[in-house]
N, C-alpha and C positions, 0 to 999 in steps of 0.2 A: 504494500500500500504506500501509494508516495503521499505526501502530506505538506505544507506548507504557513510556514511562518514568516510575519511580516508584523517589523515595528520601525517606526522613524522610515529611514534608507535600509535596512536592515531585511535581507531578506533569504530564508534558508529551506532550501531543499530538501528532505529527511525521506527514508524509506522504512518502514516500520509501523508498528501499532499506534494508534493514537495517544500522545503522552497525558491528553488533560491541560487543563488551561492554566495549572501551576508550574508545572514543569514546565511548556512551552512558556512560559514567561520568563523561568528561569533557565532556558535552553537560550533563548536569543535575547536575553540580558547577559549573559555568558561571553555569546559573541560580539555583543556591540561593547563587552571592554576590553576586547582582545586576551580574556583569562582561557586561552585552549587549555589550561591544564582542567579547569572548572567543566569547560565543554566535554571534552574527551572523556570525564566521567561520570558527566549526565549520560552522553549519548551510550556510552554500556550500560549501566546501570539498568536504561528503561528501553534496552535490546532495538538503539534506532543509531541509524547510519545516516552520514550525509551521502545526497545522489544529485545528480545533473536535470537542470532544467526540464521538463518534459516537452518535447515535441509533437506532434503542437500543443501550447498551453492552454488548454481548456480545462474549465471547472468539471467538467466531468471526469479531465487525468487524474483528480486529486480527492482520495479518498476522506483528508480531513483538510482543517486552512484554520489558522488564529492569527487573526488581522487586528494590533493592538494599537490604540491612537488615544491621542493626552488630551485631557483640558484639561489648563493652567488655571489658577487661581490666581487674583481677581477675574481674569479672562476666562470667556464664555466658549471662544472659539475654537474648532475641531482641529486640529493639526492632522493635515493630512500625510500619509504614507509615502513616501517616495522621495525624491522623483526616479520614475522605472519609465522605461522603454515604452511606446501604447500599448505593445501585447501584455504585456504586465500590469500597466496599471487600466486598463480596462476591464481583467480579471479583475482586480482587487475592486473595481468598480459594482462591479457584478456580485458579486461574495459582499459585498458591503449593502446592495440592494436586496440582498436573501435575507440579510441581519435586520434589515431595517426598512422593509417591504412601505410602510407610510411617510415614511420621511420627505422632506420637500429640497429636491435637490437645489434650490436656490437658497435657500437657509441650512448650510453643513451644520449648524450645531445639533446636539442632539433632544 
């Protein structure tokens, strides 16, 4: 199963079971501080491998996705994911519309 994580710029490939929304958190909090020693023993631990982009990427190649995005305080506004290539961020477009099917795309906040 490939699966996919996305925070900030930050974005990872993984082949394996779905880790749950704690461990992907702390899987690509891992990598956005460059701790590969932290990574390499999440990624055993919860039996997932990093793997190569899917060709083609479509939400259907990806059996799970945790798309994580900030709002700051005082600030209201959604920081969004990227910037990725259009194939990429048109997925995370999409996986963001699954998440949040009534949202008004000219108002990002949530």
């Amino acid at each position: 199963m490939t699966g996919l994580i996305v925070k900030g710029a930050t974005v990872i490939f993984l082949e394996g079971p779905d880790p749950g929304t704690l461990l992907a958190m702390a899987l690509v909090d891992a990598v956005r501080k460059g701790d590969s020693r932290s990574w390499t023993s999440h990624l055993e631990e919860i039996n997932l491998q990093r793997t190569t982009r899917p060709k083609p990427l479509t939400r259907q190649s990806l059996a799970w996705v945790y798309v994580f995005v900030t709002i700051g305080e005082p600030e209201q506004t959604r920081l969004e994911p990227g910037p990725f290539d259009d194939e990429l961020a048109r997925l995370i477009e999409a996986i963001e519309a699954e998440r949040h099917p009534h949202a008004d795309p000219t108002n990002p906040a949530p």
